[in-house]
C-alpha positions as a printed NumPy array, in Angstrom:
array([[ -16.711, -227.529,   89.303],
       [ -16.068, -230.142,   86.518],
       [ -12.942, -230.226,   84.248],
       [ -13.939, -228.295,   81.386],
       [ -15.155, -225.57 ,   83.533],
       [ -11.389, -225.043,   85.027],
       [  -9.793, -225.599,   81.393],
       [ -11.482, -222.469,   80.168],
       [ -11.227, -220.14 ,   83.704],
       [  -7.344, -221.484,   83.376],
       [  -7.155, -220.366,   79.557],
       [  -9.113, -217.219,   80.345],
       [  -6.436, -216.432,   82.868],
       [  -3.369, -217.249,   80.843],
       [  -4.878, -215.386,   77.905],
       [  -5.388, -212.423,   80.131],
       [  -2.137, -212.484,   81.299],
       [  -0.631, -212.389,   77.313],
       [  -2.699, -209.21 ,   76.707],
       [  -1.172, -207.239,   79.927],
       [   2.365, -208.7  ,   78.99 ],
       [   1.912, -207.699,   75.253],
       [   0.215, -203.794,   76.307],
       [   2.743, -203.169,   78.926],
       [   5.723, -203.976,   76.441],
       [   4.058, -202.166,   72.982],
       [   6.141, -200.198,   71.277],
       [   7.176, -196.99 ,   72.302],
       [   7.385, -194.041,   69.645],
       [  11.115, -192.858,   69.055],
       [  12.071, -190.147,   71.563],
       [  12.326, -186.789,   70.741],
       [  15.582, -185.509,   69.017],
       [  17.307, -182.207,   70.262],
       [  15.277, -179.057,   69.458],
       [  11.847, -179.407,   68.245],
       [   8.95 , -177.313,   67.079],
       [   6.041, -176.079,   68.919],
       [   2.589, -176.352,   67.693],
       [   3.269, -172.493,   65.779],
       [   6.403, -173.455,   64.606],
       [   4.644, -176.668,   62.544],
       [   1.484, -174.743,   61.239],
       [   3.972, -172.138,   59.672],
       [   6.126, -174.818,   58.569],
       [   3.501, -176.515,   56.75 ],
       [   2.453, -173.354,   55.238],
       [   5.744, -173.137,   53.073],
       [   4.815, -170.125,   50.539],
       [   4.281, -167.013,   51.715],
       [   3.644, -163.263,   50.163],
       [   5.141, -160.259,   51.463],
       [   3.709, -156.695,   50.402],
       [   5.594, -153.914,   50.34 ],
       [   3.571, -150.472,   49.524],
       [   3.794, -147.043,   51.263],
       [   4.919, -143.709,   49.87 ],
       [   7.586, -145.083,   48.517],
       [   5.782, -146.273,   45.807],
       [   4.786, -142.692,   44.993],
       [   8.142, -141.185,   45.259],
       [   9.892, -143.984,   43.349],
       [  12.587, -144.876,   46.124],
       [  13.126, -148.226,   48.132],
       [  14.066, -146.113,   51.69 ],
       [  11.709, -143.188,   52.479],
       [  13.294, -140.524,   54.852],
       [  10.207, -140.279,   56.729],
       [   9.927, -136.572,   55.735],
       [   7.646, -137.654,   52.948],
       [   4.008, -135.452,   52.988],
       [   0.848, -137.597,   53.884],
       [  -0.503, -135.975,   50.819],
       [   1.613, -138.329,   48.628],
       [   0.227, -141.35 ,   49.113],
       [  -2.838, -141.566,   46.608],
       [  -3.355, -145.32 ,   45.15 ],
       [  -5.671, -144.428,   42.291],
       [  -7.639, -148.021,   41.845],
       [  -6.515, -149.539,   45.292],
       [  -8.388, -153.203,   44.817],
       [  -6.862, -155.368,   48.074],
       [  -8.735, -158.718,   46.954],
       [  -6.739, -158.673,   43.493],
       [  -3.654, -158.425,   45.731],
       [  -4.371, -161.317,   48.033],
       [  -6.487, -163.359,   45.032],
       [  -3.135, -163.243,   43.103],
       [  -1.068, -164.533,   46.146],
       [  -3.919, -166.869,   46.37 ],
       [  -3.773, -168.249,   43.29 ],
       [   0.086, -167.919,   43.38 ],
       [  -0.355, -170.706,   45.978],
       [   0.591, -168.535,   48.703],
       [  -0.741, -169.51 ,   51.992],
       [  -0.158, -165.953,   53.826],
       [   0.303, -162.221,   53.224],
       [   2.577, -160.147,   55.329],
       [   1.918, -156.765,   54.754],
       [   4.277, -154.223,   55.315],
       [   2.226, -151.485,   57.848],
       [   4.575, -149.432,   58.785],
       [   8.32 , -149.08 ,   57.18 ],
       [  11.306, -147.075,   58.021],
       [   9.823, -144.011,   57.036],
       [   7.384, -144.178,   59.446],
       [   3.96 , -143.55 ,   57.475],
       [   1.611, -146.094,   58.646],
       [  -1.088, -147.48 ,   56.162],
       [  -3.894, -147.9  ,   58.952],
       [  -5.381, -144.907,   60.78 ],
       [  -2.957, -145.15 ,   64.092],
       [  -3.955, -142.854,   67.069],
       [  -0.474, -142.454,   67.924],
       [   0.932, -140.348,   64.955],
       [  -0.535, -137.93 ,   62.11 ],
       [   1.776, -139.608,   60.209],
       [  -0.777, -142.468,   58.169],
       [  -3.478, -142.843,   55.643],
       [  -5.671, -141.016,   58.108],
       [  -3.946, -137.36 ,   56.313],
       [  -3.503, -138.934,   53.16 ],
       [  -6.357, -137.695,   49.951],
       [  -6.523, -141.309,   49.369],
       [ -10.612, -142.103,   50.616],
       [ -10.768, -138.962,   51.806],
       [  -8.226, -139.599,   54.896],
       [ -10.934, -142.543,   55.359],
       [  -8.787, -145.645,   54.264],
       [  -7.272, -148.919,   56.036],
       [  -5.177, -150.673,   54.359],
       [  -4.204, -152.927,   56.936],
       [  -8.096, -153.188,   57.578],
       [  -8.971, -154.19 ,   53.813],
       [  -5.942, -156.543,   53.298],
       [  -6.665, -158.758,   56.025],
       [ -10.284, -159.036,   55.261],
       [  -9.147, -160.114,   51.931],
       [  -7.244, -163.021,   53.35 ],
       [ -10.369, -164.065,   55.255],
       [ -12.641, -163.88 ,   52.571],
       [ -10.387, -165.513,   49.852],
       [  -8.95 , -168.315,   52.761],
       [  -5.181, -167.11 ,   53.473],
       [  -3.372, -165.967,   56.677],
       [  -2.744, -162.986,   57.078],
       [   0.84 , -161.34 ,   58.566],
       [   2.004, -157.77 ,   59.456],
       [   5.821, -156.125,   59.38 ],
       [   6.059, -153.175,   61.782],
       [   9.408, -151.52 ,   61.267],
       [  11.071, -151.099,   64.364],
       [  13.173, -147.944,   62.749],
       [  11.307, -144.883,   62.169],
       [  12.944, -142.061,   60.275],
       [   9.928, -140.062,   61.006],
       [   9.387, -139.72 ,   64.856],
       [  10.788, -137.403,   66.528],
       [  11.403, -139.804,   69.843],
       [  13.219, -142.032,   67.691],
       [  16.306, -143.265,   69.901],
       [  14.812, -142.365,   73.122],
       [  12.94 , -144.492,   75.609],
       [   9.245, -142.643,   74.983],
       [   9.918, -144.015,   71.101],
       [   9.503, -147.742,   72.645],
       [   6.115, -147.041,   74.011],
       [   4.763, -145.921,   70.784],
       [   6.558, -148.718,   68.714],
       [   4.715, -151.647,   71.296],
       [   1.209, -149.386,   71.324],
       [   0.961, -149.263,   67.494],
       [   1.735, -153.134,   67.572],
       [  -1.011, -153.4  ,   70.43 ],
       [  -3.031, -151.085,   67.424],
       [  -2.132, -153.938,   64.61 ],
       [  -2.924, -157.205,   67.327],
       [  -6.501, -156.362,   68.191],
       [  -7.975, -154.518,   65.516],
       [  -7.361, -156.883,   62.529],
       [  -8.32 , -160.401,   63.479],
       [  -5.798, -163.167,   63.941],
       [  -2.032, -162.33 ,   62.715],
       [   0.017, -165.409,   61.865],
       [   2.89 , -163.725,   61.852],
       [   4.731, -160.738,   63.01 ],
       [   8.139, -159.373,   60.794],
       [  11.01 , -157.769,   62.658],
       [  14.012, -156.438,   60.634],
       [  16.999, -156.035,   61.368],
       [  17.139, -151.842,   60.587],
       [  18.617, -150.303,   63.814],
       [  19.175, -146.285,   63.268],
       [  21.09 , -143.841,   60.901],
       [  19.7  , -140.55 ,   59.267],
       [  16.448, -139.403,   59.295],
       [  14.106, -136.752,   59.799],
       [  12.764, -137.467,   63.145],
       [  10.303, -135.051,   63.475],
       [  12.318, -132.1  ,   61.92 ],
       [  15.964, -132.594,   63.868],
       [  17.471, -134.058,   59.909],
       [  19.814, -136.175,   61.892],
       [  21.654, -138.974,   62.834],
       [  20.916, -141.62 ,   65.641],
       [  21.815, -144.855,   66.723],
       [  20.576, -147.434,   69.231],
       [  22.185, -150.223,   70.635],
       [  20.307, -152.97 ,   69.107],
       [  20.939, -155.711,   71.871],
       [  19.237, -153.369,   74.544],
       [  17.015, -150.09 ,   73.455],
       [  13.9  , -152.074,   72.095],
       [  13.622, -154.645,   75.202],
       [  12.887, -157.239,   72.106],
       [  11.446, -159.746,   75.488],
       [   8.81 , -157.71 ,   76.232],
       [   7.726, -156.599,   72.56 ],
       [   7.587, -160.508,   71.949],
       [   5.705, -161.001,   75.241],
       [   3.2  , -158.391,   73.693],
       [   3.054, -160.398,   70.845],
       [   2.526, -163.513,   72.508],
       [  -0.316, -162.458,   75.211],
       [  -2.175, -160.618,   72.062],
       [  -1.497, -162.931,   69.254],
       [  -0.738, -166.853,   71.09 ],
       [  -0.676, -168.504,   67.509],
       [   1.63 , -165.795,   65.955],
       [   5.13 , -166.726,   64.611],
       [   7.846, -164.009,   65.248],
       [  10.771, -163.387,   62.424],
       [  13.99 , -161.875,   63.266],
       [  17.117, -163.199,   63.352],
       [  16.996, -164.069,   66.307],
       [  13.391, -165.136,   66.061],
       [  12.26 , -166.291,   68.732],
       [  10.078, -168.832,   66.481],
       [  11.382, -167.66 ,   62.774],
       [  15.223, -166.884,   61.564],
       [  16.342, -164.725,   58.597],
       [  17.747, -167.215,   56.177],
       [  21.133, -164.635,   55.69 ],
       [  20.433, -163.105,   52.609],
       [  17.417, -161.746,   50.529],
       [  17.791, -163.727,   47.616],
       [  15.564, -165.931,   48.529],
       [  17.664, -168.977,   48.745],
       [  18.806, -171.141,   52.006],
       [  21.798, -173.061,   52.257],
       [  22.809, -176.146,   50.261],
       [  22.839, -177.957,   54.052],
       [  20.337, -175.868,   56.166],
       [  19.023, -177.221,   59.814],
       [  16.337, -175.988,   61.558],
       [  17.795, -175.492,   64.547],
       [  20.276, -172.728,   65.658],
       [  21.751, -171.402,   69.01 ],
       [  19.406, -168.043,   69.325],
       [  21.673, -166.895,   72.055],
       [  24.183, -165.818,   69.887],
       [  21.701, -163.218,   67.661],
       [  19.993, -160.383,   68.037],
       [  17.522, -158.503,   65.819],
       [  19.945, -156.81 ,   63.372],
       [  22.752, -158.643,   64.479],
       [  23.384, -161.458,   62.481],
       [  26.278, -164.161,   61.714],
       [  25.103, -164.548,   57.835],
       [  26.308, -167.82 ,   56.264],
       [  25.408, -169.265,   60.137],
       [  21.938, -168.248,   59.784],
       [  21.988, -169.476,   56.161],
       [  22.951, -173.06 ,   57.437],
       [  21.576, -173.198,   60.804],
       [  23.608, -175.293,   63.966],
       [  24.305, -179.175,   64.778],
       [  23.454, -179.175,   67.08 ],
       [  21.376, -175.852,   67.564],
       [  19.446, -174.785,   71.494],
       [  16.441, -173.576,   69.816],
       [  13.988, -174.69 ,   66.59 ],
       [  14.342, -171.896,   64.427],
       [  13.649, -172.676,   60.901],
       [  14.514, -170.087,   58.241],
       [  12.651, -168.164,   55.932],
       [  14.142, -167.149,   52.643],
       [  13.026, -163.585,   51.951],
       [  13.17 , -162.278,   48.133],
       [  11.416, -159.775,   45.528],
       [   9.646, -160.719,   42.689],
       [  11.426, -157.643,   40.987],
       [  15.201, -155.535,   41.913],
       [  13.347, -153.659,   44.51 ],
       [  11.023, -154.244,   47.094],
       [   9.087, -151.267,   46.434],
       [   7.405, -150.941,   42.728],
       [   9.08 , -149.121,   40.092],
       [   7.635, -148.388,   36.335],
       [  11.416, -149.568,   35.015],
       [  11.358, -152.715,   36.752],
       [   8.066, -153.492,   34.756],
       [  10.378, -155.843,   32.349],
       [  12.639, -156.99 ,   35.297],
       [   9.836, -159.249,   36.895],
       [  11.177, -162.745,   37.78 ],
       [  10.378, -165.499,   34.959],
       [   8.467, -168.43 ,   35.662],
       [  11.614, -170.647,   35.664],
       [  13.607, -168.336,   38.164],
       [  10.587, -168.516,   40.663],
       [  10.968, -172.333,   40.436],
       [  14.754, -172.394,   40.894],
       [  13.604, -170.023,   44.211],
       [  11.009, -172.615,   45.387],
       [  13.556, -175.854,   44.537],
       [  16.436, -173.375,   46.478],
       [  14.342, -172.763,   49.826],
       [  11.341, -174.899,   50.168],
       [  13.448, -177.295,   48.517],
       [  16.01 , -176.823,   51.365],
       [  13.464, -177.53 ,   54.129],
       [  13.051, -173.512,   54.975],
       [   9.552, -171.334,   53.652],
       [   9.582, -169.148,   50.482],
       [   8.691, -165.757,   51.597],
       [   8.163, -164.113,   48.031],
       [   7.336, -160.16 ,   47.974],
       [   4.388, -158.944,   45.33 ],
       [   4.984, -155.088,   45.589],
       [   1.234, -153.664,   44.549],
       [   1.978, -150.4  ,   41.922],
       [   0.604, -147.074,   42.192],
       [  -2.879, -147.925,   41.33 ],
       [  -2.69 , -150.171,   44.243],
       [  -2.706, -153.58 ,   42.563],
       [  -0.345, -156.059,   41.364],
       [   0.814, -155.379,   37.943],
       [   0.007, -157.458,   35.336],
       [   3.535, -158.609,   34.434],
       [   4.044, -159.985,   37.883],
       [   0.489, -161.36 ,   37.417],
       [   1.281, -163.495,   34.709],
       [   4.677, -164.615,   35.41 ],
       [   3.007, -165.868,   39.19 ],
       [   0.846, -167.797,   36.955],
       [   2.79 , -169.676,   34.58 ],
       [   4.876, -170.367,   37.906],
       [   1.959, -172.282,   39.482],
       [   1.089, -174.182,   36.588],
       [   3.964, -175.682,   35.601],
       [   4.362, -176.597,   39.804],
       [   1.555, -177.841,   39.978],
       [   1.597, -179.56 ,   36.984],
       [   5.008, -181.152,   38.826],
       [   4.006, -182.053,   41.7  ],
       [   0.375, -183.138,   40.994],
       [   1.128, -186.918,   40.323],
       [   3.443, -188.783,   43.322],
       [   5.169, -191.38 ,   41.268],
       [   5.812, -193.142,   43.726],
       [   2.324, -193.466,   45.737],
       [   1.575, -197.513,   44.669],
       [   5.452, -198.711,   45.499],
       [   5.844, -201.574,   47.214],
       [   8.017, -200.174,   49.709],
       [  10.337, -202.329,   52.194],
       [  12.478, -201.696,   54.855],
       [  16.   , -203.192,   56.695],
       [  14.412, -202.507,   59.646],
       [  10.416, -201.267,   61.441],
       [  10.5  , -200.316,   64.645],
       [   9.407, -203.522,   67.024],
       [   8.016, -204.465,   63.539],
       [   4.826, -202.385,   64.843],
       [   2.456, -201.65 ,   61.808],
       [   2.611, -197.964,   63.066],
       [   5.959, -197.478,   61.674],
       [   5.781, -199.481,   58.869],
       [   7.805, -198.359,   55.529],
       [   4.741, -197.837,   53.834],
       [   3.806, -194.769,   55.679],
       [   6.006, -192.899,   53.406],
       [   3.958, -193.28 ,   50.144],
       [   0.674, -192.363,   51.862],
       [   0.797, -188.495,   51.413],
       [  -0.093, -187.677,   55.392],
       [   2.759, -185.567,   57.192],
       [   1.78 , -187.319,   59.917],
       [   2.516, -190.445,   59.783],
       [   6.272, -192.121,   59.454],
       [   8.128, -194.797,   59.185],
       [  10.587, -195.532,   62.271],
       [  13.417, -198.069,   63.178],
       [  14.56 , -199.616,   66.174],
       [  16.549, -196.991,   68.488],
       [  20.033, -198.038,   67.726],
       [  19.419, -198.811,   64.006],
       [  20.968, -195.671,   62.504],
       [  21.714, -196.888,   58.843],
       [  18.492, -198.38 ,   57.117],
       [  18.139, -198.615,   53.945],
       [  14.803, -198.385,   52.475],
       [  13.361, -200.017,   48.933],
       [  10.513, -198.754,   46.464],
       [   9.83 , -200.916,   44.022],
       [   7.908, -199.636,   41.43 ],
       [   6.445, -202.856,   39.425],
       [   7.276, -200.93 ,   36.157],
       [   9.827, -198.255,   34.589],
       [   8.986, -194.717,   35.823],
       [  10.613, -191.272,   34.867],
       [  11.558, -188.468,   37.312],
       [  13.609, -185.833,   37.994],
       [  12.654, -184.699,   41.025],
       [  12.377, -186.94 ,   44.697],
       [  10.778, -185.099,   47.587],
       [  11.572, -186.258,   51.186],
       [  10.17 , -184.979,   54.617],
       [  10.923, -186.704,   58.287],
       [   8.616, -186.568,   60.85 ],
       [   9.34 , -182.559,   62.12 ],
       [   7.423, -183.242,   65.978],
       [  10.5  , -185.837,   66.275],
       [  13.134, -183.241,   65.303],
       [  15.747, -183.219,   62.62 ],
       [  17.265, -186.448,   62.81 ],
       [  18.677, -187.544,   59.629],
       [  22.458, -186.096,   59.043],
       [  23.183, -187.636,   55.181],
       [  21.485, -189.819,   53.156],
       [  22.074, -191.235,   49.85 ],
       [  20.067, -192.522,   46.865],
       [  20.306, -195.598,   44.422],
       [  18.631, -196.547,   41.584],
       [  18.212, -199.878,   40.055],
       [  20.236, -200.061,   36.782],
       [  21.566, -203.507,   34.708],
       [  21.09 , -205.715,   37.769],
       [  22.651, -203.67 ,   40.233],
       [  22.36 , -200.407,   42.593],
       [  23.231, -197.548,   41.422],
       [  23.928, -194.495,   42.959],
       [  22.123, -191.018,   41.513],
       [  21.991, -188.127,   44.948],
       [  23.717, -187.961,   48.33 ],
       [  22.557, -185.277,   50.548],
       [  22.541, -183.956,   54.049],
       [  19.675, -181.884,   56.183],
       [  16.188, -182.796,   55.117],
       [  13.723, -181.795,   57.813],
       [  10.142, -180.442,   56.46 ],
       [  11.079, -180.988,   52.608],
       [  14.052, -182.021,   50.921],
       [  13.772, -181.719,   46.96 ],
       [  16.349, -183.724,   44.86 ],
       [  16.26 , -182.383,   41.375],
       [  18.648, -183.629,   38.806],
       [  18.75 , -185.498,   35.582],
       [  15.631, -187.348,   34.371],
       [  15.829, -190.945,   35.703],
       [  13.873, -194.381,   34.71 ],
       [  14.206, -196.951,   37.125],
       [  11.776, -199.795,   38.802],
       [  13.258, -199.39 ,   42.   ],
       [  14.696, -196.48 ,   43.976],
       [  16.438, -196.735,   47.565],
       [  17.035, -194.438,   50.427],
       [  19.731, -195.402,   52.743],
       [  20.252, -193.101,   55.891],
       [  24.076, -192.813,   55.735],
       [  24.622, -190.872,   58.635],
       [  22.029, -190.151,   61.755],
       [  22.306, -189.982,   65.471],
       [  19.101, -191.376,   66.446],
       [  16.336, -193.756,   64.648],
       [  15.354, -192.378,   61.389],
       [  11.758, -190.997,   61.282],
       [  10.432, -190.433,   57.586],
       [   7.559, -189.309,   56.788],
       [   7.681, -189.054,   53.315],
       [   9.81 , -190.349,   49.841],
       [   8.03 , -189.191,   46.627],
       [   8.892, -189.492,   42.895],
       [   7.875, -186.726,   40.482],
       [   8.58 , -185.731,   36.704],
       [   9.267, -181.989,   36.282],
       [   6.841, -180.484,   33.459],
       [   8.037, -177.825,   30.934]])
């Protein structure tokens, strides 16, 4: 073997050696923080505005609670058109309907075996209809999820309060699971008991909430029947209440919460409004409100619709505050949504999308203090590139970063939208905001909780440069997103 033959075996050795060294020391992703979603948890996450659709006989008998004495007979939708319902969600920007099948009166708006109490006895199609049936084709055909709410109070049966009640309640949600194609989600208030007419007695029963449903197995149903389903309640077990129904989370409002300490109906409000630090359980919150005073439609509520710039005060207050906007479009008695509610929806999603259609901050040169192992997979850059799932990461004990847009020119906004990395947990505790003014940082927004999307809106800003410095975490920052936009009138 001459010389040059053992230079290059030697070199082919050494260089073989530098690849193992460098593959078995590569950088590791940052590790998990606390509670984090499951695969459900994201896709509903990520699906941000939802519709909920209230309509039953109490949209014939102009009240928001029925007593579940109501006739069958009422319920008569005289032009019931279910893809102008789920088209306007659609175009709305809604990604899901929920639709309420059954509510505390009891009358169900699909043909259920277990009760004469539905559309089955109803004039409307002859006793022939589905609602539940033509709503969620509607969502397949026009490309949104579909949802159901099954009340667990029923003022109507007569078993109401007793153990043979429980039965019916998890066979008419076996009814809803495999008859309609895939749910997405599955609603659970928090209505435990009280008056009603329960099958003739006209009286009053209670439950204790904690025990009579066995809320385990009903979500064990729910689970073998519909895998991909989220469950609300508030105490979930994969979606909390957000406290209140005015659609609006708290200022500071983490994903996580302690589920332990809730039960369906039971519920510590301003906690569930702001979540834990730390929390045992992922359980992000959904901020519940009506397009108009009730949930139910009412002809004097025609001119009580919520304007366009309300809606967008709801979207900045709960998307905006890393929760989902679940928004309820109550159809009227022809069995559509009206046209006030129509147009108001509209002007809404223009003037958002007009918003958000243009990220300002998409050709930044963006910069770091710190990349984790300086590994192009973290790299600051990731946050201008519009993909959830990417990020940018530091080093495991670098807690404090700071990180630097530079925008080669002036640009105007009003409005900065951040999101971290949601399969790494919540991780962020404060942050605050700077923008480059007469030579010098200056600083324009603190804030706290940011998790799927934190929107900054304030006064109209022009700047070159814009930083983010992490003021306060526990762990390694992991962002996946920092965008700059201009609010349109």
């Amino acid at each position: 073997m001459n010389m040059n033959s053992i230079c290059r075996q030697v070199l082919l050795a050494v260089t073989l050696t530098t690849l193992i060294r460098v593959n078995t020391t590569a950088v590791e992703p940052p590790t998990p923080y606390g509670s984090v979603p499951s695969t459900r948890q994201l896709q509903w996450q990520q699906m941000e505005f939802i519709g909920f659709l209230h309509f039953t006989v109490n949209t014939f008998t102009d009240r928001e609670w029925g007593n579940g004495d109501e006739a069958e007979s009422i319920f008569n939708p005289t032009d019931f058109d279910a893809e102008q319902i789920v088209r306007t969600a659609r175009d709305a920007g809604m990604k899901s309907l929920i639709l309420t099948a059954k509510h505390h009166d009891g009358f169900c708006l699909w043909p259920s075996k277990f009760t004469e109490h539905s559309v089955k006895n109803s004039p409307w199609k002859n006793g022939k209809g589905d609602v539940v049936k033509e709503i969620s084709a509607a969502c397949r055909k026009y490309g949104i999820k579909f949802g159901a709410y099954l009340s667990p109070w029923d003022r109507n049966h007569k078993d109401y309060g007793r153990p043979e009640y429980v039965t019916y309640y998890r066979n008419q949600m076996r009814e809803l699971l495999t008859q309609y194609g895939p749910i997405c989600e599955v609603w659970f208030d928090g209505a435990n008991g009280g008056s009603g007419y329960y099958g003739g007695a006209r009286e009053t029963r209670t439950i204790d909430r904690r025990t009579y449903y066995d809320w385990p197995t009903t979500w064990q149903l729910v689970r073998d029947l519909q895998p991909g389903a989220c469950m609300f309640s508030d105490a979930g077990p994969d979606v909390r209440w957000a406290g209140n129904e005015n659609g609006v989370a708290g200022e500071t409002c983490w994903a996580t919460i302690t589920s332990a300490d809730f039960a369906p109906g039971e519920a510590d409000e301003k906690r569930l409004n702001r979540g834990d630090r730390p929390g045992t359980d992922w359980l992000p919150p959904e901020c519940d409100v009506s397009i108009r005073p009730g949930w139910f439609y009412h002809e004097k509520e025609d001119g009580k619709v919520k304007t366009p710039e309300q809606l967008i005060n709801l979207y900045f207050a709960s998307i905006g505050r890393g929760a989902n906007l679940l928004l309820n479009l109550p159809p009227d008695r022809r069995g559509q949504i009206h046209e006030n509610d129509v147009k108001s929806l509209r002007e809404f999603r223009h003037r958002l999308d007009a918003t958000f259609a243009h990220d300002l901050a998409r050709n930044a040169k963006v910069t770091a203090s710190n990349t984790r192992g300086g590994d192009a997979r973290f790299t600051p850059a990731n946050v201008t590139d519009g993909k959830r799932d990417t990020y940018w990461a530091t080093g495991d004990f670098i807690t404090k970063p700071e990180l630097v847009l530079d925008l080669g020119k002036p640009v105007t906004f009003n409005v900065v939208r951040l999101r971290e990395y949601l399969p790494l947990g919540q991780r962020i505790e404060e942050f605050a905001l700077d923008q480059w003014k007469e030579g010098q940082w200056v600083e324009f927004a603190t804030g706290t909780s940011i998790g799927n999307c934190r929107l900054i809106r304030g006064a109209t800003i022009t700047t070159d440069k814009v930083r983010l410095r992490v003021t306060k975490s526990p762990v390694a920052p992991a962002l996946s997103e920092l965008g700059l936009f201009e609010e349109k009138p």
